[in-house]
N, C-alpha and C positions, 0 to 999 in steps of 0.2 A: 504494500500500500504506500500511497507518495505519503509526504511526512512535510508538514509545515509548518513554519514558525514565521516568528514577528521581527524587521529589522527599521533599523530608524536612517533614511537618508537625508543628506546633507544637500538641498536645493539650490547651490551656489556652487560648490566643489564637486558633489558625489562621494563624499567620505559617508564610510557605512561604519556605524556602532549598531549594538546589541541593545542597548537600553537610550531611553529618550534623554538625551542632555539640552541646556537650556541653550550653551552656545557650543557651536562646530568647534572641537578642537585643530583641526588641518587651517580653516581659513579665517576663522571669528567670526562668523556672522550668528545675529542671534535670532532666534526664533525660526531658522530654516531647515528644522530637524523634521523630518513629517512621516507617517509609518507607512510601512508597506510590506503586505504579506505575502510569502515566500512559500510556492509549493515544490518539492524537489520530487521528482520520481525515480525510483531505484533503479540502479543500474545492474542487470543480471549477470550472473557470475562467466566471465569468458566473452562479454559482450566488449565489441570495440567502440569508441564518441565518434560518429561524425561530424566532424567541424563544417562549418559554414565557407563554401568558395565560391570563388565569380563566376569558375567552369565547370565540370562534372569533373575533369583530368587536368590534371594541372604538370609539367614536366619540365626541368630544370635544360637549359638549353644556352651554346655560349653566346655571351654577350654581343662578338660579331656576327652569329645567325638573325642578330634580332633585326629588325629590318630599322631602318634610321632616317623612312620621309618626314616634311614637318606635315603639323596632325593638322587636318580639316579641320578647319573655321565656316562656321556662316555669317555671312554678313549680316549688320547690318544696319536700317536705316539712319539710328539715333548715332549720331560719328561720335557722341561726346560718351553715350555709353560703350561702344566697339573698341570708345580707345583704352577705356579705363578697363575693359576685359581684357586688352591686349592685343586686340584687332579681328574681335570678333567672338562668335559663342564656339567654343570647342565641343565639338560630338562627343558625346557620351561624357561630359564634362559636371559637375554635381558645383552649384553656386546658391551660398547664404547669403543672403541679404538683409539687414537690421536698418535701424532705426527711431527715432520716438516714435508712440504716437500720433498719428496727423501728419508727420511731415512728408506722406507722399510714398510710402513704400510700395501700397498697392496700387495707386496710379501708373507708379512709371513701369511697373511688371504687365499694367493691361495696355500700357500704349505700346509697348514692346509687342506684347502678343497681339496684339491686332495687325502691326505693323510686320511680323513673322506670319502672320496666318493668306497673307498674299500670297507667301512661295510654298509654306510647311505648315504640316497637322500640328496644332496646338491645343491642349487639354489644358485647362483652369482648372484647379480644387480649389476650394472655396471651403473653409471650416467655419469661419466667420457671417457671410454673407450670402445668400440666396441667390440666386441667377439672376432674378429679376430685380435686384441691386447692383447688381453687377453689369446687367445691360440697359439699367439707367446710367450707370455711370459710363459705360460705352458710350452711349448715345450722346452724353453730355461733350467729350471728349470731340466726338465729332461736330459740337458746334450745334446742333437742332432737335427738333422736337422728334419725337419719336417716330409719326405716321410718317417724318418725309427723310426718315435716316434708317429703316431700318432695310432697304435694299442696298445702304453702302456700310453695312457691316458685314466683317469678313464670314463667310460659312466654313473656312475652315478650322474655327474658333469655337472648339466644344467645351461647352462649361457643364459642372456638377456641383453640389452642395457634399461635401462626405467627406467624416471624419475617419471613419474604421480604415486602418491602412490595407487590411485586406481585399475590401470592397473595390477601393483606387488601385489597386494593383491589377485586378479582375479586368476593370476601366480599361487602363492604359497596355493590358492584353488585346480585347478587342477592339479598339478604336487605333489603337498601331499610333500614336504619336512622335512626331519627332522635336516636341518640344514638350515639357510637362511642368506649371508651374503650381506649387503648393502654397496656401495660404491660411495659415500658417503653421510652421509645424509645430508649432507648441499646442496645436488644438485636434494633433492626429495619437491615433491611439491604436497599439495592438490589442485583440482580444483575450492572447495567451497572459497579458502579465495583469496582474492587479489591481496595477497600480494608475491615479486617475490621469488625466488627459494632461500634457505639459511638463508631470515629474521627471527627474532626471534617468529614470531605467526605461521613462516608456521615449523621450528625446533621442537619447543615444541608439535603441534598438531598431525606434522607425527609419530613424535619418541611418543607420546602418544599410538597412534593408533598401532603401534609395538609392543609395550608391552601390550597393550590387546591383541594382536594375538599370542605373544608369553606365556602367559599366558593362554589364554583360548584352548589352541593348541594342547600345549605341542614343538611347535617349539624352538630351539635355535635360536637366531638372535644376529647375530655381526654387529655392527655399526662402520663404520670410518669416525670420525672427524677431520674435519681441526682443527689447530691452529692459533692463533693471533703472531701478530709479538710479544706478552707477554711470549709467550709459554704456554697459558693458551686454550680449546676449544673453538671455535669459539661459537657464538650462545648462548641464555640464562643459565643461571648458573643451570636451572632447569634443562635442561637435565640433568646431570650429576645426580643428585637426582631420575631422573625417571627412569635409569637402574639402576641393578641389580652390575654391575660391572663397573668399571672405570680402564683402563690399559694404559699405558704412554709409549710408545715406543723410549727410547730417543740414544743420542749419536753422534757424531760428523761426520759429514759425509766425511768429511777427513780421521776420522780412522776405522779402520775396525770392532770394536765393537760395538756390538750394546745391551743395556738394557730394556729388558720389565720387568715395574712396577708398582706394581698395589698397588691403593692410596685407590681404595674403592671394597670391595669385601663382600657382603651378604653371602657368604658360604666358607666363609674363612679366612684365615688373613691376613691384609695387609699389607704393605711394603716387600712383597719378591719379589726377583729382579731375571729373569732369564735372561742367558747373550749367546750371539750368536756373531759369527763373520760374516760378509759380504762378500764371495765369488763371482765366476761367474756363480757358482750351485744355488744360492740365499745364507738364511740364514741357517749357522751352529751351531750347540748345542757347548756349551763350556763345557764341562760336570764339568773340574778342572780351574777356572779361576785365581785360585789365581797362577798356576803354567803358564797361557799364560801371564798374567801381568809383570810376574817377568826372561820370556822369555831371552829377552835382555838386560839385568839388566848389570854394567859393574864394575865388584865387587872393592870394596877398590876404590871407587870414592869419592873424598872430594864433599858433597854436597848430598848425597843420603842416603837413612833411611828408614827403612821398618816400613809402618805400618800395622795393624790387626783392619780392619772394618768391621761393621755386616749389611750386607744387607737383613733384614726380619731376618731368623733363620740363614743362609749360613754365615759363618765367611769368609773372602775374604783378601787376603796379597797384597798390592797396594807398587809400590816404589813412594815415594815422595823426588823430587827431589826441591834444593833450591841453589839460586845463590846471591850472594850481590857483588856489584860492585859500587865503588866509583862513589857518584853522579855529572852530570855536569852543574846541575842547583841548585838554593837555596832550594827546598825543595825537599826531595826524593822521590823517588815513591815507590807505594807499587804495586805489579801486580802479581794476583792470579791467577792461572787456575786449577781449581776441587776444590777447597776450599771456602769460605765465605769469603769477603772481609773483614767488618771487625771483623773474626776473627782471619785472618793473623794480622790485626792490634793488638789486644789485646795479641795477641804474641809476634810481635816484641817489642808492649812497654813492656813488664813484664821480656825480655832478656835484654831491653837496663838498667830498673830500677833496677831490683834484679839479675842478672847476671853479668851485668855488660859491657857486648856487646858495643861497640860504633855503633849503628844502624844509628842514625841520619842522617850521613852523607851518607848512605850507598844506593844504587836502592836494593830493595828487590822481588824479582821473587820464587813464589812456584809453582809448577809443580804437576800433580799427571797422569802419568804413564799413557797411556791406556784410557784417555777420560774419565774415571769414576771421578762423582763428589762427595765427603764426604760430607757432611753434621752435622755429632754425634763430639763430642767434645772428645772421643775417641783417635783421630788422634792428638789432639793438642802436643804431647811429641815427633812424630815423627815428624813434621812439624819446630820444636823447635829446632829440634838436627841436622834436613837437613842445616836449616839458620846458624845454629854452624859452622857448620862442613863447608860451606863452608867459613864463616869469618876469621876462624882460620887455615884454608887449612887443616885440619884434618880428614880423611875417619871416618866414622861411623863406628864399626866392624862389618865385614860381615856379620856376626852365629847371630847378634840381633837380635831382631825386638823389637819396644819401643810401649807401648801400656799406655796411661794415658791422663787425661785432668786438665789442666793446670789451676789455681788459679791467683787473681790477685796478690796475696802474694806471690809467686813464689811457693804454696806448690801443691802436684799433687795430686788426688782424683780419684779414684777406678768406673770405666766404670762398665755396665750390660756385663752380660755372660761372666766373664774373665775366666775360664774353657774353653768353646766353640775355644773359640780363640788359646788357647795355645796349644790344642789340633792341631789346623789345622797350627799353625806354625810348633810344632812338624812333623807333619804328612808330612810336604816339606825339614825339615832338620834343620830346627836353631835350633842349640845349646841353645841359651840366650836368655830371655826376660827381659828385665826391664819394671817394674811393679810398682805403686804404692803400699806402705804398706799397709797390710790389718788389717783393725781396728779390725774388725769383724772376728770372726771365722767363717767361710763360706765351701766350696765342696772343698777336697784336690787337689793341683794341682798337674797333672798331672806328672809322673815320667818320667824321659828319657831327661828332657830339664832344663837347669840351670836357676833358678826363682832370681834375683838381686830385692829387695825391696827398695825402697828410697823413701823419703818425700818430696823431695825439686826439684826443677829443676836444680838445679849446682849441686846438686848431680848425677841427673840422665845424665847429661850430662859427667860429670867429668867418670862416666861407660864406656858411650858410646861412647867415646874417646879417651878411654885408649886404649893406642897402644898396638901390642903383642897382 
């Protein structure tokens, strides 16, 4: 007879204890202990396990037999999503995709599939929503009312409601799809385990079972995953390992930009960021981002500095704005939005130390334009000369943009790809860069735009706010 008992998992990690504790020893989180009953059935004496494979035979074979074309892509229409895939959707390739709430996950998976279901069979699961929500949203997507759009919706776009992964499996048997997107799999569930819809034994085993079928198929399968109030995906750290791709859809839902980024990609490289704005069409391509960032820029503004950041290979011109204001309490505050806190702080202290800034007393606020968050220390010179500029009430010059990372000695140090960059400021119209000096003799820069070299940060400042 099978034999079962009670175990307690860890809905953040997947660490398994025996008894209910208050917080997860492995990661600390508390209260994400939740039970789940365990039936084992016995194993007969002289019986062998069949382990779970992609093939029925599986045979070890040398390296140079294996054949070494590069792997089928399909194209396609969205250029800002194909790039951030790596130049397209890989057959039989398994891709997660996350995000808040609201910001568009499931949008940009039905204009993709609408927009795939021209050339290829496409299957929607739906755990979430109904079909006839989903072909409202269609419909909307197309711009018009339903009686005069539903001849330009694609028929090769088959939608279901269904969360049993067995049932979907059944599905995507018969209907033979060559694309297959889930939504979401936190809401799919096998029947064999226990445990409820979402946990981390029923996450790990479906999204398993996906990628053997996406593999052994040749089907593509797109996964949407929830997030934690962390911003991290919900469910064991495993999945994330168990696909093929990992794509981050982020951006403020206030503004109208939104960033797809991808952190983990098997046929391609990661960190490129493709950027779309949020309409009533859905999502739009931003094809030149650095020219909608800088849209409403409001020139010869005390407080405002251009910088040049590189998102994946894409150089990208962000205005970063900075404000300081007499504090009203004893100690000041520092308050960043699109920057690292404390990197704002190793900024301000090295203006108050080696520049000479009186910060101390001052509220300090950086801004950066557009929702985009920096992260590369690239930025640190504009960020620098925003907080100047506005302490001194002094405009930035316009034709700038400031590109360097900042020392705790006050001296600046030479970013990756400063070519790339000077090119795409050129390419919008500044005049001037200030640049760290180059130690190194490195790729000529670029002609057409004034190159200012400095060491130090009161020099590069002393540039940057020179009037005239």
């Amino acid at each position: 007879m099978s034999k079962t008992h009670t175990r307690y998992v860890c809905q953040q990690c997947g660490r398994v204890v025996a008894s209910y504790m208050g917080k997860c020893p492995q990661c600390g989180s508390f209260n994400s202990m939740v039970e789940e009953v365990v039936h084992e059935e016995p194993i007969s004496k002289g019986a062998v396990s069949s382990g779970r494979g992609l093939s029925g035979r599986s045979e070890p074979r040398p390296i140079a037999d294996v054949g070494g074309e590069a792997e089928d892509r399909i194209h396609l229409k969205i250029e800002e999503f194909s790039r951030v895939l790596g130049g397209g959707i890989v057959v039989g390739s398994i891709v997660l995709v996350g995000g808040d709430p609201g910001i568009g996950k499931s949008t940009l998976m039905l204009q993709m599939a609408m927009e795939m279901a021209n050339t290829k069979r496409v299957l929607y699961v739906s755990g979430e929503e109904s079909e006839r929500q989903i072909k409202m949203r269609a419909v909307r997507l197309l711009g018009g009312v339903r009686t005069n759009r539903d001849s330009s919706l694609p028929k090769n776009l088959l939608l279901v409601t269904e969360t049993n992964l067995e049932v979907i499996l059944n599905h995507v048997k018969d209907t033979k799809p060559d694309l297959l997107i889930v939504d979401s799999i936190q809401t799919v569930y096998l029947s064999d385990l226990d445990s409820s819809a979402g946990s981390v034994s029923q996450v790990r085993e479906c999204s398993s079972q996906l990628r053997e079928l996406a593999k052994s198929s040749g089907v593509s399968v797109f996964l949407i995953g929830h997030v934690t109030k962390e911003g991290n995906i919900a469910g064991p750290r495993v999945l994330e390992h168990i696909v093929d791709t990992v794509l981050y859809l982020e951006g403020d839902r206030f503004q109208a930009y939104r960033l797809l980024r991808s952190v983990k990609n098997r046929f391609g490289a990661t960190a490129e960021v493709g950027v779309f704005e949020m309409r009533e069409g859905g999502l739009v391509e931003v094809t030149n981002p650095s020219e909608a960032f800088l849209a409403e820029r409001l020139v010869n503004a005390a407080g405002s500095a251009i910088a040049v950041t590189m998102e994946g290979t894409r150089p990208i011109l962000v205005e970063i704005q900075g404000l300081t204001s007499p504090t009203q309490f004893g100690n000041a505050r520092r308050t960043p939005n699109g920057v690292d806190f404390n990197r704002l702080l190793l900024i301000t202290a090295v203006l108050t130390r080696r520049v000479g800034l009186k910060l101390a007393e001052q509220d300090t606020f950086v801004n950066v334009v557009g929702g985009i968050q920096i992260d590369e220390p690239a930025a640190d010179l504009a960020i620098a000369a925003a907080i100047a500029s506005s302490w001194k009430d002094v405009p930035v010059r316009a034709e700038a943009v400031l590109i360097g990372e900042i020392g705790l000695a006050g001296e600046l140090r030479m970013p990756g790809q400063m070519v790339a960059r000077l090119r795409e400021a050129q390419k919008l119209g500044f005049k001037v860069a200030i640049v760290p000096k180059a130690i190194r003799q490195g790729e000529p820069y670029p002609k057409g735009i004034e190159i200012v070299e400095v060491r130090s940060l009161d020099q590069a400042l002393t540039a940057a706010l020179k009037k005239g």
